[in-house]
N, C-alpha and C positions, 0 to 999 in steps of 0.2 A: 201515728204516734206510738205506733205499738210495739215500735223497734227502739222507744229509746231510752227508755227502765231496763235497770239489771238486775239482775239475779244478786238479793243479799248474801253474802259468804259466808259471813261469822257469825254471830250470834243471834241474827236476826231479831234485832230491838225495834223499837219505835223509831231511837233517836238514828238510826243508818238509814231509814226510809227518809224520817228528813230533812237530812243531811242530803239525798241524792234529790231531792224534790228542788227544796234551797238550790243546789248546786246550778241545777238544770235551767232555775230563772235567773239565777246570777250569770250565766253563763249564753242567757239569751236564747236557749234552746225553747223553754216556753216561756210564748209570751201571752202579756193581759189580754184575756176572754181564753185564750185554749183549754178545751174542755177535758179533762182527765178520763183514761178509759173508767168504767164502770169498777163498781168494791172489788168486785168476783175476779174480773179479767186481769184488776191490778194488784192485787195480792197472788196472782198466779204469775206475773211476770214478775215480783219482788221474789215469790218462795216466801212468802210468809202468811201469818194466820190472819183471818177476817178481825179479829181483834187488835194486834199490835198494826194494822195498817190504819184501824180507826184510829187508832190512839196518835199516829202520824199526822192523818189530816187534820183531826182536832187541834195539835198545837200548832199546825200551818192557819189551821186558820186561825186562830187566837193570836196569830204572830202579824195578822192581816195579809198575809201572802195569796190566803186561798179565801174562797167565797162559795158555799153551798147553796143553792137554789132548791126551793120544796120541788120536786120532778124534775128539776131541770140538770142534776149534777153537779159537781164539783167544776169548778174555774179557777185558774188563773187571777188572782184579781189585781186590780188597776193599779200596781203598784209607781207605776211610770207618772198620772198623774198629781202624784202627789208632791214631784219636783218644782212646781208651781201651782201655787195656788188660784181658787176663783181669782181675789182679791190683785194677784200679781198679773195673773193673764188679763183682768178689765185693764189696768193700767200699760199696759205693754199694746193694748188693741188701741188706745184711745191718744199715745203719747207719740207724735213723727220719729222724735230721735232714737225710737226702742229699736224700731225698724230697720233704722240706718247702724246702728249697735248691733242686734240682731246679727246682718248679713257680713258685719267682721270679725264677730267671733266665728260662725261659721265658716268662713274664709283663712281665718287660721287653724281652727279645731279640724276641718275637714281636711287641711293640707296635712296633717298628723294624718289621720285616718286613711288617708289615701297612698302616703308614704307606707305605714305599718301594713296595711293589705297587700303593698307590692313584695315587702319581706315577708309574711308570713300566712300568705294565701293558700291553702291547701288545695289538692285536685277538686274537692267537694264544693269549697267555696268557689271554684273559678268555674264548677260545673252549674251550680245557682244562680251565679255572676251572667251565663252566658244565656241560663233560660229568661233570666230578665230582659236581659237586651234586645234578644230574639225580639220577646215580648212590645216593647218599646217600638223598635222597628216597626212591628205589626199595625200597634196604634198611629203612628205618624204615617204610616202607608195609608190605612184605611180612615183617616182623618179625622177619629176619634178624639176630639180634644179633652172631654174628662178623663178617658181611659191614662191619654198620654200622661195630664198632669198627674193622677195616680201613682202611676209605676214610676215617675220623675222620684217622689218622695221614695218607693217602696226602692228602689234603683240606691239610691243614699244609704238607706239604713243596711241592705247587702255590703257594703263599701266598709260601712263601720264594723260590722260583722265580722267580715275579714281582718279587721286590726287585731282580732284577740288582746281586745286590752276593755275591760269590764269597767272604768269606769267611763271612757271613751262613747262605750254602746253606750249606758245609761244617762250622759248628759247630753249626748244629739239625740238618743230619741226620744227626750224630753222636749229637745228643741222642734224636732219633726213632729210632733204632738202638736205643737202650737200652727202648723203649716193644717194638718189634717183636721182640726176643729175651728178653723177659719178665721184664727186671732188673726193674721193677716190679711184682710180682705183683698187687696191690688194685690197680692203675688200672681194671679191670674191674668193681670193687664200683659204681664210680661210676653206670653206667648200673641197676642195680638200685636204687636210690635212687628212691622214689616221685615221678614228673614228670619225671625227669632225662633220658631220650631225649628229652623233649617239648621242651627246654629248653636239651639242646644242639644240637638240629638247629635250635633258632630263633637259637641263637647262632652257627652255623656262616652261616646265612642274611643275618645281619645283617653277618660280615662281608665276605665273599662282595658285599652290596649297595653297603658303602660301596665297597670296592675298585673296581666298575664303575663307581660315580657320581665314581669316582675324588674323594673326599672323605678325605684322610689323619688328618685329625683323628678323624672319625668310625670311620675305618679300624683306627687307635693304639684308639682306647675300647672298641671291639667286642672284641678280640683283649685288652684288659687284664683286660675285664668276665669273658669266656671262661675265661681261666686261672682268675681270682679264684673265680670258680663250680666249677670240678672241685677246687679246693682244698679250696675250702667242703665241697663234696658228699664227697670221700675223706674226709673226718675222720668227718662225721653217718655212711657208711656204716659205717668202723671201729667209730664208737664203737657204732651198733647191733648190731654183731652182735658186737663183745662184751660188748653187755649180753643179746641170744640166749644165747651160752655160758654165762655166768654162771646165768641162769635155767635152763639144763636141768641144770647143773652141781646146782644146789638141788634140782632137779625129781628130779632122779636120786636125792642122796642122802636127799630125805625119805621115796621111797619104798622106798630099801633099810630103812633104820629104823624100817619102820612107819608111814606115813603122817605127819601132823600134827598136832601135838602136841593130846592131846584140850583143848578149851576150858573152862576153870574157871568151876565154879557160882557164881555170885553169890550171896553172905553175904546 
């Protein structure tokens, strides 16, 4: 973090520190929980005095941007949850059709996001882009399944990243909030699905390809194809394993009753 405060030029006010602080979270550079260097270190990377820097974080945080901890430092604060409510994420957890809602907005929001990364990805981004992947790979090699699911979401919100378009970041990774605190419970059946890591790590790779080739067309397809396929795959896993249930549900009561039913002699 220590590279990416500047040096104030002008006047060196209050309101330029938080002007560059704002910018930095609108802009996705930090985000909720990143911990701010120390008074000392960050008033030496602004050039300005220990006083007009308090005065910065004081109205960051009276703005609810930042959150001071007794010992713990300055953060980041959860501005991201505040896009949905307790109140909205209980009913989204508890209602089928949020879910099926859910994965089409994201199927079209993402085909945006994955278009605008293929136009406007810089070397920096497509070098992030690649340490994820790397990553991703590593996971599906060494068969780590949390990890993979993980870097799945962390893999998305890079993508949006690269859009350079601020309200883009702000309403997926509202959406990827509701993935990471577990409003969706089955999104996990998905990879249990026979072929399904196989299939989405070639999904992930495809779109990952076009974004470098900087191809947005290819980019929007890869990223529609993506959703359309976890859609797919949550419903076949639902519906198999409630045709599981059902089966031991039988299993169960033909064997309290006696097994099955003996088989009648042919006349």
């Amino acid at each position: 973090m220590s590279d990416i405060f500047s040096r104030i030029e002008h006047s060196r006010t209050a309101d330029e520190v938080v002007q560059q602080i704002e910018s930095l979270i609108l802009e996705g550079v930090l985000r909720t929980g990143d911990r701010l260097p120390g008074e000392r270190e960050l008033a030496r990377q602004f050039d300005v005095s220990r006083p007009i820097l308090r005065d910065a974080l004081k109205a960051l945080e009276g703005r609810g941007l930042l959150t001071t901890k007794a010992g713990g430092g300055t953060h980041v604060a959860d501005v991201i949850g505040q896009l949905f409510t307790k109140p909205v994420t209980d009913l989204i957890s508890t209602h089928r059709k949020a879910v099926t809602d859910y994965l089409e907005y994201r199927r079209e929001i993402e085909a945006v996001a994955a278009e605008y990364a293929a136009r406007r990805a810089t070397p920096e981004d497509l070098a992030l882009l690649d340490r994820i992947m790397a990553r991703m790979d590593e996971a599906h090699r060494t068969g780590d399944f949390d990890d993979e699911a993980e870097i799945d979401v962390e893999f998305h919100h890079a993508v949006c990243e690269c859009a350079h378009n601020i309200i883009l970041l702000h309403t997926l990774r509202s959406c990827y909030r509701l993935l990471s605190e577990g409003v969706f419970q089955n999104r996990l059946l998905v990879f249990g699905v026979p072929g399904a890591r196989e299939a989405l790590l070639e999904q992930h790779r495809a779109i990952h390809a076009a974004i470098k080739a900087a191809d947005p067309i290819a980019a929007r397809k890869a990223a529609m194809d993506h959703i359309t396929y976890v859609e797919r795959s949550m419903a076949e896993a639902e519906r198999s394993g409630d045709w599981q249930r059902v089966s031991r549900l039988r299993l169960r009561q033909r064997s309290d009753v006696g097994d099955i039913e003996p088989t009648r002699k042919r006349s």
